[in-house]
MARKE-680529 format. One record per residue (C-alpha): x, y, z. Coordinates in pm, whole numbers, plus 32768, in hexadecimal, padded with zeros to 4 digits. Example, Ala and Ser with C-alpha at 12.3 -4.5 7.8 and 13.67 -1.06 7.14 Angstrom:
% MARKE-680529
<atom <84CE 7E3E 830C>>
<atom <8557 7F96 82CA>>
//
This chain:
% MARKE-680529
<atom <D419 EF8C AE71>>
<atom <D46C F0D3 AEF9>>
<atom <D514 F10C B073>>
<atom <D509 F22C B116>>
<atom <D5DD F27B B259>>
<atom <D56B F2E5 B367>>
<atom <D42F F3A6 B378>>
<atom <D4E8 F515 B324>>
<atom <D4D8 F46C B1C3>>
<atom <D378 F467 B1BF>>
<atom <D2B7 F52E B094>>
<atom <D187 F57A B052>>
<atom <D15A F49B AF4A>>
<atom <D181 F35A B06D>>
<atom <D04A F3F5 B0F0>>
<atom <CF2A F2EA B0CF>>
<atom <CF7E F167 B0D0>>
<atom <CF27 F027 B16E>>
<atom <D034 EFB5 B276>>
<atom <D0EE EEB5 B359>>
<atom <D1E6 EEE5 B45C>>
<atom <D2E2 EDBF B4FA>>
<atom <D420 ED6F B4EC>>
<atom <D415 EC71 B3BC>>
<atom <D544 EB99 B432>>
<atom <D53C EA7A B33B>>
<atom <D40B EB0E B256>>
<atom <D39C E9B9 B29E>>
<atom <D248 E917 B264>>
<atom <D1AA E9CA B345>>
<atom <D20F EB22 B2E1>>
<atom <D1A8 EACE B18B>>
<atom <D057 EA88 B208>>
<atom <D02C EBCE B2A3>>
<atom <D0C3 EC72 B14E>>
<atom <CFEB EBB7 B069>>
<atom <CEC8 EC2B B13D>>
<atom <CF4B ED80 B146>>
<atom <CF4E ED81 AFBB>>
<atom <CDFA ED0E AF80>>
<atom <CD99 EE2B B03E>>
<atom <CE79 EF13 AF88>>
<atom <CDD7 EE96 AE41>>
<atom <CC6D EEE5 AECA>>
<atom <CCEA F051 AF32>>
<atom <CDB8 F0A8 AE04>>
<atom <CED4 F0F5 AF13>>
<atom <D036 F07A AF24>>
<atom <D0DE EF86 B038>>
<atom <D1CB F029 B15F>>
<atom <D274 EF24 B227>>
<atom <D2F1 EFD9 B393>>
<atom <D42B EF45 B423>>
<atom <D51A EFBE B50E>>
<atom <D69A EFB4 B4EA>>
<atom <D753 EF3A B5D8>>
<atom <D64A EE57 B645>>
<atom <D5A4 EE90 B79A>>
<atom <D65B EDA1 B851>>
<atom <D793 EDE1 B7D3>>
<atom <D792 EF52 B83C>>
<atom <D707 EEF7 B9B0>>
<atom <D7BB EDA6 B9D7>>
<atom <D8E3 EDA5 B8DA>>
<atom <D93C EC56 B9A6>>
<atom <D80C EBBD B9AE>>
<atom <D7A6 EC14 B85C>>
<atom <D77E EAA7 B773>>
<atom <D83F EA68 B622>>
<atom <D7D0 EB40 B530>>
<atom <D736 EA33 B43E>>
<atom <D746 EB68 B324>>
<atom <D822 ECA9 B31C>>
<atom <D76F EDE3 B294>>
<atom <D7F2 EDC2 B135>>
<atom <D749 EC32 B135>>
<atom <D618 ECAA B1E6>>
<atom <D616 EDCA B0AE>>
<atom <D644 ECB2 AFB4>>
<atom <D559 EBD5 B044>>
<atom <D424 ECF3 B06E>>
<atom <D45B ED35 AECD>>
<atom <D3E5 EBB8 AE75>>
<atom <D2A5 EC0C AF1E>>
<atom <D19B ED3E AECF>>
<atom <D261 EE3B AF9C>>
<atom <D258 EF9B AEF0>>
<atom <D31B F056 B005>>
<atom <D3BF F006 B132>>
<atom <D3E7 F100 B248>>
<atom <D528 F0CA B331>>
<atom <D508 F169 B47D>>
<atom <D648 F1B7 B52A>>
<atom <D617 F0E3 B669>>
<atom <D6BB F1E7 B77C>>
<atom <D685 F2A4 B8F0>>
<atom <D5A6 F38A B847>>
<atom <D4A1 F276 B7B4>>
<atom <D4B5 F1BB B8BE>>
<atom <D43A F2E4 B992>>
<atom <D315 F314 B8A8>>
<atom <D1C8 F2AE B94E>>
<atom <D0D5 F1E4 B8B0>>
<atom <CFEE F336 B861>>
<atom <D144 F3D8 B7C2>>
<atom <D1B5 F2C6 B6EA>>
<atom <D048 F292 B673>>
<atom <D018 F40C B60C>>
<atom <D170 F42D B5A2>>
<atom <D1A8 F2F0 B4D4>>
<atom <D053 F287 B455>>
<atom <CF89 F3B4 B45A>>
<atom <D08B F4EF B3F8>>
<atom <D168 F43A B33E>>
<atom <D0C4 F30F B25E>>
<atom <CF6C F343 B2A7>>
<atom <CF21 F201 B2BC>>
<atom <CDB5 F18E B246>>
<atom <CE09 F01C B2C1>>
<atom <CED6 EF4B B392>>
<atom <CF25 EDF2 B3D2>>
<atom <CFC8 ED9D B51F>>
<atom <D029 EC75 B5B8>>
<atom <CF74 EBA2 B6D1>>
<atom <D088 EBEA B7C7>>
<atom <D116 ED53 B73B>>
<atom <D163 EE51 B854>>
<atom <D1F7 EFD0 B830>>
<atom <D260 F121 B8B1>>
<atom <D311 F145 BA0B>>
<atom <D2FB F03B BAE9>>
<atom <D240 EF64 B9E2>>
<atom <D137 EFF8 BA18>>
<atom <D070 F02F B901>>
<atom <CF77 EEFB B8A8>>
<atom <CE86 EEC4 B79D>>
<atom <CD63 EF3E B89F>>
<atom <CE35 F098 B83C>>
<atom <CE3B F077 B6F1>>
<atom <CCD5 F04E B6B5>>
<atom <CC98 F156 B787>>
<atom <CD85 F224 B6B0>>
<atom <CCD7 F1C9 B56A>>
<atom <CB5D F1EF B5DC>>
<atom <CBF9 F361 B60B>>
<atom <CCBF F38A B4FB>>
<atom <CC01 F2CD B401>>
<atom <CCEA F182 B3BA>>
<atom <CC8E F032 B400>>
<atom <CD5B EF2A B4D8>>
<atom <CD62 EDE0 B490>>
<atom <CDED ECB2 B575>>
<atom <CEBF EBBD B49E>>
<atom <CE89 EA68 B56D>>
<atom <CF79 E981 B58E>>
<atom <D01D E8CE B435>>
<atom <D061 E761 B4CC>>
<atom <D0FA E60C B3F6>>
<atom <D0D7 E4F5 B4AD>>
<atom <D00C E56A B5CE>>
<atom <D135 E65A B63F>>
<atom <D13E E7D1 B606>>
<atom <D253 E835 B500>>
<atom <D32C E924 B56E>>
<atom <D465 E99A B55A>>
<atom <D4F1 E8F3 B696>>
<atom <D470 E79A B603>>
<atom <D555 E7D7 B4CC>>
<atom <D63C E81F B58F>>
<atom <D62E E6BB B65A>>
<atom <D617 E616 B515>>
<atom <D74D E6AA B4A5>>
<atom <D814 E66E B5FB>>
<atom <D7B9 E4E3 B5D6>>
<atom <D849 E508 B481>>
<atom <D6D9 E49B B3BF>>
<atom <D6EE E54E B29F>>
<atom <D596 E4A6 B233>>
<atom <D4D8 E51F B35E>>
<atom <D57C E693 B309>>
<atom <D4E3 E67C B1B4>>
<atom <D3A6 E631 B22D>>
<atom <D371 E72D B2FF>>
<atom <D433 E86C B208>>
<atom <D38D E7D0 B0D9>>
<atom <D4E3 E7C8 B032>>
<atom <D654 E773 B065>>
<atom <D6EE E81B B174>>
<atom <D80C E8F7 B0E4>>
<atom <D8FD EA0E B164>>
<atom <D9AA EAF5 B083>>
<atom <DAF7 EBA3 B08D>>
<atom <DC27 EC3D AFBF>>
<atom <DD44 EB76 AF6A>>
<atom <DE64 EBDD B020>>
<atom <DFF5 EB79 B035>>
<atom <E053 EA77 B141>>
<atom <E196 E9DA B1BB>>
<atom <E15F E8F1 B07B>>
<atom <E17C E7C2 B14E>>
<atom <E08A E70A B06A>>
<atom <E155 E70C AF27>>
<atom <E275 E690 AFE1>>
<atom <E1BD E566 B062>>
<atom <E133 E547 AEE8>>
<atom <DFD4 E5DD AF44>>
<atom <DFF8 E75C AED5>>
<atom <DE97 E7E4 AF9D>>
<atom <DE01 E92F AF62>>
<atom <DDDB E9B9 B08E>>
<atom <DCE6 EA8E B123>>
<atom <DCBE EB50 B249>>
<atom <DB9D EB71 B308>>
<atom <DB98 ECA7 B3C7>>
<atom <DABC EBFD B4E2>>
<atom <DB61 EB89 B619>>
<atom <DA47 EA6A B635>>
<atom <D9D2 E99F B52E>>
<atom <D871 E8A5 B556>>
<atom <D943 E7B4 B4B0>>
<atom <DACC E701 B4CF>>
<atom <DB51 E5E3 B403>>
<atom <DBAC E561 B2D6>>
<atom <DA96 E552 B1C5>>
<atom <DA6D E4F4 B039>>
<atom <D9F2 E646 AFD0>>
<atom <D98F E6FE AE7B>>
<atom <DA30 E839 AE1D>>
<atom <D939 E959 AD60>>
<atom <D9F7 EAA6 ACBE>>
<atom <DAE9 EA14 ABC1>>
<atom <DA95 EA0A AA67>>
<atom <DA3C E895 AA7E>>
<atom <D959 E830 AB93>>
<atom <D8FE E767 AC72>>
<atom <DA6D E6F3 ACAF>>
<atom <DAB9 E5EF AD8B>>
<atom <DB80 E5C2 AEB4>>
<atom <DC0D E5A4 AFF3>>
<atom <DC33 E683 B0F4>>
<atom <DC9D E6D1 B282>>
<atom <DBE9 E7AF B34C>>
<atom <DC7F E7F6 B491>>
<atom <DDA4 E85B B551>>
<atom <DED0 E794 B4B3>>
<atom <DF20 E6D4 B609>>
<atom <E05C E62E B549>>
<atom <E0F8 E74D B4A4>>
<atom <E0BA E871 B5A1>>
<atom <DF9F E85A B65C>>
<atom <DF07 E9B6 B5E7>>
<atom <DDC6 EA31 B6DD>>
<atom <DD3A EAC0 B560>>
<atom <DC73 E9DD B4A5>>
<atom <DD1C E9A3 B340>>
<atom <DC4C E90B B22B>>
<atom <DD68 E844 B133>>
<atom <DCD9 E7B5 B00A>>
<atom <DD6C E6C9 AF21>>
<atom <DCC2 E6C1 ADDA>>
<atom <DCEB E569 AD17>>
<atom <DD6B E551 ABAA>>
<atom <DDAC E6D6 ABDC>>
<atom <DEEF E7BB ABAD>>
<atom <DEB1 E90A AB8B>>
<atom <DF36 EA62 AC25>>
<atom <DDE3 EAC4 ACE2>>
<atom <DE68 EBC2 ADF7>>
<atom <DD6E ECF5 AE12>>
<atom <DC5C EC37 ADC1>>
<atom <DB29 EC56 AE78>>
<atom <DAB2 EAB6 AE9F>>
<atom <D984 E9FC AF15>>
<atom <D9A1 E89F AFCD>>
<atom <D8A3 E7BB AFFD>>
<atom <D8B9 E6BF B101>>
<atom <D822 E58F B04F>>
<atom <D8A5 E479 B15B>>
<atom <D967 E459 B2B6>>
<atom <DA93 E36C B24D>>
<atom <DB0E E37B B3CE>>
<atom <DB8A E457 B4F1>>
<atom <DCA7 E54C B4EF>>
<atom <DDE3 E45E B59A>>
<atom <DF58 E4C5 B614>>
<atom <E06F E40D B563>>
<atom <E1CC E3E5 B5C4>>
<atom <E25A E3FF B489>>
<atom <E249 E491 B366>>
<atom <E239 E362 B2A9>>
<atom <E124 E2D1 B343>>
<atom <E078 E3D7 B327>>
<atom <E0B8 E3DA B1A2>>
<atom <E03E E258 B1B3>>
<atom <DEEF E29C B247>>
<atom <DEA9 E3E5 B15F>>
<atom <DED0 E2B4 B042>>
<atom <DDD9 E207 B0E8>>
<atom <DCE8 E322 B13B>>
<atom <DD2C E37C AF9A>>
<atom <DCF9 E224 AF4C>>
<atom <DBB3 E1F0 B016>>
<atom <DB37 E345 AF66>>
<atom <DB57 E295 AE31>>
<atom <DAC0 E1A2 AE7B>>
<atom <D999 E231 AF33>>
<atom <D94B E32C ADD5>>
<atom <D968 E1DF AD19>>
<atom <D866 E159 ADCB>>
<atom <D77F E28A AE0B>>
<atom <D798 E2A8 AC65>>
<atom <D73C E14E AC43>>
<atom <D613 E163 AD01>>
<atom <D5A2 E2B1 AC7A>>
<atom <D5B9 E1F5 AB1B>>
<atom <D4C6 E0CB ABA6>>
<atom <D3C9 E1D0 AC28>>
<atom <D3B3 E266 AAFF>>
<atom <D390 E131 AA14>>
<atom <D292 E0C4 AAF5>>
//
């Protein structure tokens, strides 16, 4: 999968493909309907797949407040696109100067100048160019002109409920890691370098790799039995905090702190993957330091447990 920054990156080879544009938060269910629709059509033309995103998103450059968790950063959106047939993904710097662009602009600019796009696949609700603008009525319009079709991706529901990104996101507040799964079609995960802490964790017996976020909200907090993908054996098992650290400091970042069971091994530098298998329980304050150690036992404990069981059932399914 090939990305390209920013539309001064354009060549002429990424003239002539098929086409989506959205934001992608999650590449849940419902994006991967619009990209498997996007590929069939890319096999009938002979022409490869852009995806269109923006970076920031939307709402985070005109509302930075008001903007939701990020349920993937760029670099998980980027992993997530390559498991699907994405040939090239085209990151828009989202900034005064797009935002200005009317619907007419970004259309000739973007889809017709740039990627001459023979097809596109939009959502039911997408909106563009200044103001918001731009509708689908536009983009037909646009192709009829210019000679690509437009195509309205409906609405992906499970359950009788749309799937979107907001209804991961309420899946992941309440802590069901089931419903989450459901709707992404996979394990939610977030992904990070290991980094050197205050190596609290070893002294309480519990050394934790520890990995920071870089996101100031998170669509998730609490204490989870989690697998851990980028060591040389994997899935590893384990336990892990996600949150502020109300007993030790209190820190407004979010700090993912893993600790990875039956494992001792220098991993700083390493670029990890955690996925969040099962909520164990909220993040809590302690007032000591040896409570706190008691209930991490308990939380390490219970993730036994809960793989124990989880393995045991997997091994019924499969023996019928």
């Amino acid at each position: 999968m090939e990305l390209i920054r920013g539309l001064h990156n354009l060549r002429p080879r990424h003239h002539g493909c098929v086409a989506t544009i959205g934001n992608f938060d999650g590449v849940h269910l419902g994006h991967q309907a619009v990209i498997g629709q996007l590929a069939e059509k890319a096999d009938e033309l002979c022409l490869p797949t852009v995806v269109i995103t923006f970076e920031p998103q939307p709402l985070e450059y005109f509302k930075p407040e008001a903007a939701p968790s990020r349920l993937t950063r760029f670099r998980e959106k980027l992993q997530a696109l390559r498991r699907y047939a994405v040939d090239r993904v085209l990151c828009l710097p989202f900034n005064r100067k797009l935002s200005q662009l009317s619907p007419e602009a970004f259309i000739q600019q973007v889809l017709v100048d740039g990627l001459g796009v023979k097809y596109l696949v939009v959502g039911d609700d997408f909106r563009f160019g200044r103001d918001r603008a731009g509708t689908i009525d536009h983009l037909c319009a646009a192709g009829r002109e210019h000679g690509f079709t437009v195509v309205n991706m409906h609405t992906f529901e499970i359950d009788g409920e749309r799937v979107s990104s907001t209804r991961v996101r309420r899946a992941l507040e309440a802590g069901d890691m089931s419903a989450a799964e459901r709707l992404l079609g996979r394990d939610y995960r977030m992904s990070g370098r290991v980094a050197h802490g205050n190596r609290l964790g070893r002294q309480l017996g519990f050394p934790t790799a520890n990995i920071h976020l870089h996101r100031q909200v998170t669509p998730l907090q609490g204490i989870f039995a989690v697998e851990v993908f980028g060591l040389e054996r994997e899935p590893l098992q384990g336990a892990a905090s996600l949150g502020n650290r109300p007993t030790v400091d209190d820190d407004a970042r979010a700090l993912l702190e893993v600790f990875i069971l039956d494992f001792n091994q220098d991993i700083y530098g390493r670029h990890l993957q955690v996925s969040f298998r099962h909520k164990l329980r909220d993040e809590e304050k302690y007032d000591s330091l040896e409570r706190l150690k008691q209930q991490i036992d308990t939380d390490v404990q219970q993730t036994r447990a809960y793989f124990a069981a989880h393995h045991k059932e997997h091994t019924e399914r499969q023996n019928g």
